[in-house]
TILO-558326 format. One record per residue (C-alpha): residue in three letters; x, z, y. Coordinates in steps of 0.25 Angstrom, whole numbers, padded with zeros to 4 digits, always signed. Layout:
BEGIN
ALAXZY ...
***
This chain:
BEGIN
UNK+0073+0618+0380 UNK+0088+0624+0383 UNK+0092+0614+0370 UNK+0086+0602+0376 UNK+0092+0603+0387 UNK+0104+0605+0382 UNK+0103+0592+0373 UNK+0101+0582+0383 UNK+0112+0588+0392 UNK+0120+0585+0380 UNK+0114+0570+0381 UNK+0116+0568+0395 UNK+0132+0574+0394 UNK+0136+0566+0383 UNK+0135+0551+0390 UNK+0140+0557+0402 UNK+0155+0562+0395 UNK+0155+0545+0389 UNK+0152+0539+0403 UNK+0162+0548+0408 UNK+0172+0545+0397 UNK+0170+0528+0398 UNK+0170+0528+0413 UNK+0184+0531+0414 UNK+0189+0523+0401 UNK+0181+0511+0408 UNK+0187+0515+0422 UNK+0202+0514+0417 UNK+0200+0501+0409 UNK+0193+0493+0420 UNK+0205+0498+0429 UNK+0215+0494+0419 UNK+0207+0481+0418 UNK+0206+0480+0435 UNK+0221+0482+0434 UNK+0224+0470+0427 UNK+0232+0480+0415 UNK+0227+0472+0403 UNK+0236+0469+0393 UNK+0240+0459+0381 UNK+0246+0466+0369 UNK+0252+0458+0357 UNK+0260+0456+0344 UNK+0274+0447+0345 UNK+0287+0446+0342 UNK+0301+0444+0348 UNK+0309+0433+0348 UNK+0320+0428+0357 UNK+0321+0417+0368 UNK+0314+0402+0362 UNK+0313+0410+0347 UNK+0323+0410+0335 UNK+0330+0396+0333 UNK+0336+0394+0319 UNK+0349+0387+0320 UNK+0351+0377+0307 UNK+0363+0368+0303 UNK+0364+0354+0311 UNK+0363+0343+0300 UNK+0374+0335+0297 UNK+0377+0324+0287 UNK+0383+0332+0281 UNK+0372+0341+0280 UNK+0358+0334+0282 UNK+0349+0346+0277 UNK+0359+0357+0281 UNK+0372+0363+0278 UNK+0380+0374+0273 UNK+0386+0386+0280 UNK+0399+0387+0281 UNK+0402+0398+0292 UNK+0392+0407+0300 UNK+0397+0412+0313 UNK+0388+0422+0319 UNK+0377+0432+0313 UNK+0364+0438+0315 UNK+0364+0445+0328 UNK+0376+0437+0334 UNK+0374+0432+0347 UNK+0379+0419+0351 UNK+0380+0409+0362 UNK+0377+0392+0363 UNK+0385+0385+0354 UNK+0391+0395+0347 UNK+0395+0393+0334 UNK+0387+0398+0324 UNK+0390+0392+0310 UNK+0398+0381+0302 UNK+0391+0371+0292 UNK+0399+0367+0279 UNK+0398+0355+0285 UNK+0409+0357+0296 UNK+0421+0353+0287 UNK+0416+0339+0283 UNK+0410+0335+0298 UNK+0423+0341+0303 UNK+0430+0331+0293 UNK+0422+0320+0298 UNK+0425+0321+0314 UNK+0438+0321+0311 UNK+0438+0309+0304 UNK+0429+0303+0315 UNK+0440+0307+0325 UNK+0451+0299+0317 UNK+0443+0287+0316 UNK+0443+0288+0329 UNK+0456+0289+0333 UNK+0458+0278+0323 UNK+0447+0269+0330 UNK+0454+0273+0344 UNK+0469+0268+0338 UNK+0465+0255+0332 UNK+0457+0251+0346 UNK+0469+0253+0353 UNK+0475+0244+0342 UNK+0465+0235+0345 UNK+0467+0234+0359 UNK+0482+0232+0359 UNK+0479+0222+0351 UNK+0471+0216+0357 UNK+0478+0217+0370 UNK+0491+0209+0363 UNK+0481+0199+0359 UNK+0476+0196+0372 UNK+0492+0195+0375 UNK+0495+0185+0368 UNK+0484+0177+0370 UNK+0486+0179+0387 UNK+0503+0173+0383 UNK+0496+0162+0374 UNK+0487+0157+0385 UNK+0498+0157+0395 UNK+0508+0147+0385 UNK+0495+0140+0382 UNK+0493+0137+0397 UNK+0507+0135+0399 UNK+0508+0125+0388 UNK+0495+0117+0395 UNK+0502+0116+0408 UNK+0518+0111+0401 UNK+0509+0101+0394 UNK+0503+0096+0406 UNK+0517+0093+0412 UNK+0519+0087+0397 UNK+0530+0100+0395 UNK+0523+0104+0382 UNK+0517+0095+0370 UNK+0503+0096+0368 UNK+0504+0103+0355 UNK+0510+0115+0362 UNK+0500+0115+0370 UNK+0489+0117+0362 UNK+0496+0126+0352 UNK+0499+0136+0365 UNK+0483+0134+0366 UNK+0479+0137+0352 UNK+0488+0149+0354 UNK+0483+0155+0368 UNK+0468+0152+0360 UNK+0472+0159+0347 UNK+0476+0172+0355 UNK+0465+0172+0365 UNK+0458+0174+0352 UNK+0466+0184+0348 UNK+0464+0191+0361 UNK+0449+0190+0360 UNK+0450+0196+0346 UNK+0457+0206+0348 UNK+0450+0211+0360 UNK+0436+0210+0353 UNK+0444+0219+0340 UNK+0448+0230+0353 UNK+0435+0231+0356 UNK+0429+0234+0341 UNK+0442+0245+0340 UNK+0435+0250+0351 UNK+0422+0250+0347 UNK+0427+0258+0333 UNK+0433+0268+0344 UNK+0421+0270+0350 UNK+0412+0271+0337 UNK+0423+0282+0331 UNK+0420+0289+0345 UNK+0406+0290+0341 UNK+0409+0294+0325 UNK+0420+0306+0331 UNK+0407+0312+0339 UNK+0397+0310+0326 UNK+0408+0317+0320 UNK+0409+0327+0329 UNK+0393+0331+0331 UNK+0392+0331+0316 UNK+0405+0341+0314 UNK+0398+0349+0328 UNK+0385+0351+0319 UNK+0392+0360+0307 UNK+0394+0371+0317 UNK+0381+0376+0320 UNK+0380+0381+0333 UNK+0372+0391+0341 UNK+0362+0382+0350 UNK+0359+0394+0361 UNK+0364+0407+0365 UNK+0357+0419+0355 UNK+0358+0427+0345 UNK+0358+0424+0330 UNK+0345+0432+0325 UNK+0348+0430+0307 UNK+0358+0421+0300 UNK+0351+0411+0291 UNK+0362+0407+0281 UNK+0376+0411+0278 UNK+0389+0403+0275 UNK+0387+0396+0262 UNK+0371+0392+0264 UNK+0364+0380+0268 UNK+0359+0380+0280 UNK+0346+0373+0278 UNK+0333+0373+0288 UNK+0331+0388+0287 UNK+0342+0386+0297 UNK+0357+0395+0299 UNK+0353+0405+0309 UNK+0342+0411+0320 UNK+0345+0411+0335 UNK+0338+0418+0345 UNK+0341+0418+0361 UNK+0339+0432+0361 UNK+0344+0434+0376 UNK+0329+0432+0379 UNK+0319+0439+0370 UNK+0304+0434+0370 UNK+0291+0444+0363 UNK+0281+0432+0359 UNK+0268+0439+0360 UNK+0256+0434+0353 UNK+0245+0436+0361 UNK+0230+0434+0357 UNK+0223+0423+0362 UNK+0213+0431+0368 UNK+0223+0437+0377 UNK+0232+0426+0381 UNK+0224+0423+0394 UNK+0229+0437+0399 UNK+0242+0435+0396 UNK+0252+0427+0407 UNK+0267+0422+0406 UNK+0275+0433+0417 UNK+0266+0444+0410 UNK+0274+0457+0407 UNK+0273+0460+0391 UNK+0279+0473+0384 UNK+0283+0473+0372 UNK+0284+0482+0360 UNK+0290+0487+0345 UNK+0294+0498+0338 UNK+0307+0490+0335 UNK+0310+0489+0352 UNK+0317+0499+0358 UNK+0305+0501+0368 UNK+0296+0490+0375 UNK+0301+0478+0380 UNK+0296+0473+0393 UNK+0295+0454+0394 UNK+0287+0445+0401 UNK+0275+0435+0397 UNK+0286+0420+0399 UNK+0278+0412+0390 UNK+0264+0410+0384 UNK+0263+0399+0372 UNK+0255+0390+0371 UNK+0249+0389+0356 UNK+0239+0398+0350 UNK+0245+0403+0336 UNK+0241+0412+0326 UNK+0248+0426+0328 UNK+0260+0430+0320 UNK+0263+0443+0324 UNK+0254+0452+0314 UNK+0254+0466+0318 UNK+0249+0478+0310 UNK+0235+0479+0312 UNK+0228+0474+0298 UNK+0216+0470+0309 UNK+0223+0461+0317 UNK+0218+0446+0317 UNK+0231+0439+0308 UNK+0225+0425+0314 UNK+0225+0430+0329 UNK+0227+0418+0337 UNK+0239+0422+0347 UNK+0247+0416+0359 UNK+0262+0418+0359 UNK+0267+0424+0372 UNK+0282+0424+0374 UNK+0286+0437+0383 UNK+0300+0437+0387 UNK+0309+0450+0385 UNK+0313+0457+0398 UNK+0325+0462+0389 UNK+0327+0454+0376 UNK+0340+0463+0370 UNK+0330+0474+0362 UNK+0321+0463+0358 UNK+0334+0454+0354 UNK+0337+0458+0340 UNK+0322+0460+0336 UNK+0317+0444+0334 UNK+0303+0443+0328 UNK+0301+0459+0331 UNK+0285+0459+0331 UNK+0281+0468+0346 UNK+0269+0472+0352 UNK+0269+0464+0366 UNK+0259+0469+0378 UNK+0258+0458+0388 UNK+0254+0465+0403 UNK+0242+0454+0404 UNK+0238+0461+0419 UNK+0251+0456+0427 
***
């Protein structure tokens, strides 16, 4: 009898020491859950403000398809400001060549207008004195003082050189026209010579140097610029979660590469589904999960500046 009993305290003991130890696990996630504490992790990566722009060669007549590299200016890691310069093209010498040829056909243009108009202006001289001993010779011939060839002879000669006034007027105005037209070929010249120095379009930092002095800069492009000043952790959130997840969100994220965590706010969520890129190590994860990129804005972006395309873990506080 004693063993029986025994037995079935054993029974009854048993259920009791699991209720006990599931109540309070329930009790805790159901306040965490009360709270509001849930949580969003995911992969990303780092990049700076509007991503990596690759800065390429300008084409130029000289160089449809691209050009050679004559000089480089800066290198990787240098920091530069809006319109610095950051490389020549072997181009420069020959465009160079050209605007100043433009601006001595203009200065050219410029003389032989004012040639024109002088010109003109003696023209228009002469003919003003002819007209006046044409009228005069009219008048002596009405009072029988000057024979009728005279008269007509002062009349073919005010006509002659009112021609000649009206001709050289209309020749002034072509030289200026020329004056004009060099104008326009001195700043063709000038943007063509302008786009054999590359320059830097933003404010940044150059992130890797594509080619050298020497190479043809084709489409692969010169070099990478970052606006580094801002730095962004792109998360790639499930779409199962993305309804938790709202912009002004505080995200933390994380790497072995970062001197410690880094805290950023939820500023944009993207509108696209994609398929995710970020693999991380687990050979069980789904390689075709659908994501939604989440752009999460760097509180401090200096420890995050020099690590572009740095792969982080990224919890996004879903509850606030």
């Amino acid at each position: 009898m004693k063993r029986k009993t025994q037995k079935n305290s054993t029974r009854l003991f048993t259920p009791t020491i699991l209720i006990l130890t599931i109540l309070p696990s329930f009790f805790f996630t159901s306040l965490a859950c009360a709270q509001g504490n849930r949580q969003v992790s995911a992969l990303g990566r780092l990049q700076p403000e509007g991503g990596i722009i690759r800065i390429g060669a300008p084409s130029t007549p000289e160089s449809i398809s691209g050009s050679i590299l004559e000089r480089l200016l800066v290198k990787e890691g240098d920091r530069v400001e809006a319109g610095t310069l950051l490389a020549v093209t072997a181009s420069a010498t020959v465009l160079n060549a050209r605007m100043k040829e433009a601006r001595a056909e203009h200065q050219s243009a410029i003389r032989a207008s004012e040639a024109a108009r002088s010109q003109a202006e003696e023209s228009c001289v002469r003919a003003d004195v002819a007209k006046r001993e044409a009228d005069r010779r009219v008048r002596l011939l009405a009072q029988k003082l000057a024979s009728e060839e005279e008269t007509e002879s002062a009349l073919g000669q005010a006509e002659a050189t009112a021609a000649s006034c009206t001709a050289a007027k209309a020749n002034a105005l072509y030289a200026q026209s020329r004056v004009e037209v060099a104008a326009v070929r001195v700043e063709v010249a000038q943007a063509e010579h302008e786009r054999a120095y590359i320059k830097a379009p933003f404010g940044g930092r150059i992130l890797d140097v594509l080619a050298h002095p020497g190479e043809f800069i084709g489409l692969e492009g010169l070099l990478e610029l970052g606006r580094t000043d801002k730095m962004y952790a792109i998360a790639e959130v499930y779409e199962t979660d993305i309804k938790s997840v709202k912009v002004g969100q505080r995200a933390t994220v994380t790497s072995d590469a970062l001197p410690g965590p880094l805290g950023g706010k939820v500023e944009l969520i993207r509108h696209k589904v994609r398929k995710q890129d970020v693999i991380g190590t687990d050979p069980a994860a789904d390689k075709d999960a659908r994501i939604i990129e989440v752009e999460i804005l760097l509180d401090d972006p200096e420890p995050a500046a020099s690590l572009t395309h740095l792969q982080v873990q990224i919890i996004i506080d879903a509850g606030n």
